[in-house]
C-alpha positions in Angstrom: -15.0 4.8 -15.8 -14.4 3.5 -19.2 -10.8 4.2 -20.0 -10.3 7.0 -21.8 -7.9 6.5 -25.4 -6.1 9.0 -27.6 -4.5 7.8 -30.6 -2.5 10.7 -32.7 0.2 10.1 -35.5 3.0 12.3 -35.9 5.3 13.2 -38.9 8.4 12.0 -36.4 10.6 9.4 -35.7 10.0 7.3 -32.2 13.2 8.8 -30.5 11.8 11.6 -31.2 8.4 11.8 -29.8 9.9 9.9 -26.4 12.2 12.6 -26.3 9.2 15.1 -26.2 7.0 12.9 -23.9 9.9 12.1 -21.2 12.5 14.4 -21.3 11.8 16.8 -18.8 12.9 20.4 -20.8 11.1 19.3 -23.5 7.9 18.4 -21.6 7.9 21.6 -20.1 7.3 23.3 -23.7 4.3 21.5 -24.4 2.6 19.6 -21.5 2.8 21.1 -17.9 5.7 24.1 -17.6 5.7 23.3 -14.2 6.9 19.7 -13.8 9.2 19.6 -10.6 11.4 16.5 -11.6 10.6 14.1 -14.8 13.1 10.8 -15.5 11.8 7.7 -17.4 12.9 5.7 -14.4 10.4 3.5 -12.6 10.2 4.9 -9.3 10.9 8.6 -10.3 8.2 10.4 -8.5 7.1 13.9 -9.6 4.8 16.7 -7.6 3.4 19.2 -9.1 0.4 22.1 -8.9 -2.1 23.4 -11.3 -4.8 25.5 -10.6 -8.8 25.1 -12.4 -10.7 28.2 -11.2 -10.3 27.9 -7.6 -9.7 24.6 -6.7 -5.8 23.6 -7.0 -4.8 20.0 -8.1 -1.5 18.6 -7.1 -0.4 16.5 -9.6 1.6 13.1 -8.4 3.2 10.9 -10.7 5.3 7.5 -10.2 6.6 5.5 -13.7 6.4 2.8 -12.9 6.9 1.0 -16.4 9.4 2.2 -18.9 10.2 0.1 -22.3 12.4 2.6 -23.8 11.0 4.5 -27.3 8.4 1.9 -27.0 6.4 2.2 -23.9 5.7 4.2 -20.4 3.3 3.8 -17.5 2.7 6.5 -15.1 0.8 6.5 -12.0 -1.4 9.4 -11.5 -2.8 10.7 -8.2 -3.9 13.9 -6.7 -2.6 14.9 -3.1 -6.2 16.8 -2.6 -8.5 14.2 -3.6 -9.2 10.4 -3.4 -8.3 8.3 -6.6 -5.8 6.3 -8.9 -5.1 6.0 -12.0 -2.8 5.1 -14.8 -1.9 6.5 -17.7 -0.1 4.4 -20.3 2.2 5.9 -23.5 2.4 3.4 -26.1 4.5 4.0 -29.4 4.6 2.4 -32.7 7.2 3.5 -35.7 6.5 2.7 -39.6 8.5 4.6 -42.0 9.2 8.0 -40.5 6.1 8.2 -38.7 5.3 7.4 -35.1 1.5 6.5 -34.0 0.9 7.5 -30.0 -1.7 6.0 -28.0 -2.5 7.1 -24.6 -4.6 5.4 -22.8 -6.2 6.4 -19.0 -7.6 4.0 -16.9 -9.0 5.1 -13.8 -8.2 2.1 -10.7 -9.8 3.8 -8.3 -12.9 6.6 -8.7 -12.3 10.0 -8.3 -14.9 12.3 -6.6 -18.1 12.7 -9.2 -18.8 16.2 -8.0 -15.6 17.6 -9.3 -16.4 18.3 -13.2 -12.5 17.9 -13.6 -12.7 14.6 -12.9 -15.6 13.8 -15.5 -15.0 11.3 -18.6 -16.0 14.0 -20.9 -13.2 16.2 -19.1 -10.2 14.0 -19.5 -10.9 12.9 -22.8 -10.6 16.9 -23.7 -7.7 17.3 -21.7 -6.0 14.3 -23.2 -6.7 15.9 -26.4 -5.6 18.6 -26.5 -2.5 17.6 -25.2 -1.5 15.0 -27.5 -3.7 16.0 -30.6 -2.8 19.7 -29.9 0.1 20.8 -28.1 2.4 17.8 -28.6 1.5 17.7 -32.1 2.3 21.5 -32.6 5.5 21.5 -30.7 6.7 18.6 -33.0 5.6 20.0 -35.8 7.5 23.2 -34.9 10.7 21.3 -33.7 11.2 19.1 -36.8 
C-alpha cells in the first residue's frame, strides 16, 4: 500500500502540539480515551481495544524513534490480525505555527477483506484525527 500522508498546520507552538500527541492525558482528550500506557520512550509499548461494529481491534504500539518536539515513530500492530506498520510524527515550527505530517506506511499487508484495513479507510481515519480532533482540541486548549 502506498503510504498514506497527512499534513495539518496548527495555530501552536511545537511543545505544544508534542504535548498533545505524546503526553498520555492529553492524548486521551483527543485521539483514543482508552490508551493503557503512552511515554515518548523507545521501547514503551502500549495495548489497547477498540471496537468497529463487531469486530474488535487491539491496538499495539512500540516507539521506537523519538527526536523530542521534532519527531516520533510508532510501530503499529494489531493482536487479532496479521500486519506491520509504522506511523511516523514529524514536526516543523515557523513563527508561532507548527506544521504536522503524519505519515503511515504499511511493512507488512494487512488482511484485504477487512474494509478497516483499506487505503481509503486510513487515510479518513488519519484525518479526522489530526485535521479534526487534534486540531479542535488545540484550538480549544490555546
Amino acid at each position: 500500500m502506498k503510504p498514506v500522508i497527512i499534513t495539518q498546520t496548527f495555530e501552536a507552538s511545537a511543545e505544544k502540539v508534542w504535548k498533545a500527541i505524546t503526553d498520555l492525558n492529553e492524548m486521551k482528550l483527543w485521539y483514543f480515551g482508552n490508551i493503557d500506557v503512552f511515554r515518548a520512550e523507545p521501547g514503551c509499548k502500549s495495548k489497547f481495544e477498540v471496537q468497529s461494529g463487531e469486530r474488535v481491534f487491539t491496538h499495539l504500539w512500540e516507539v521506537i524513534e523519538v527526536d523530542a518536539r521534532k519527531r516520533l515513530v510508532v510501530n503499529w500492530k494489531y493482536a487479532e490480525y496479521p500486519g506491520d506498520s509504522v506511523v511516523v510524527f514529524e514536526l516543523k515550527e515557523t513563527a508561532n505555527k507548527t506544521e504536522l505530517m503524519l505519515t503511515m506506511k504499511v511493512l507488512e499487508d494487512f488482511p484485504d477483506d477487512i474494509p478497516e484495513f483499506k487505503r481509503e479507510s486510513c487515510q479518513a481515519g488519519w484525518e479526522f484525527f489530526i485535521q479534526q480532533r487534534l486540531k479542535s482540541y488545540l484550538e480549544i486548549n490555546q
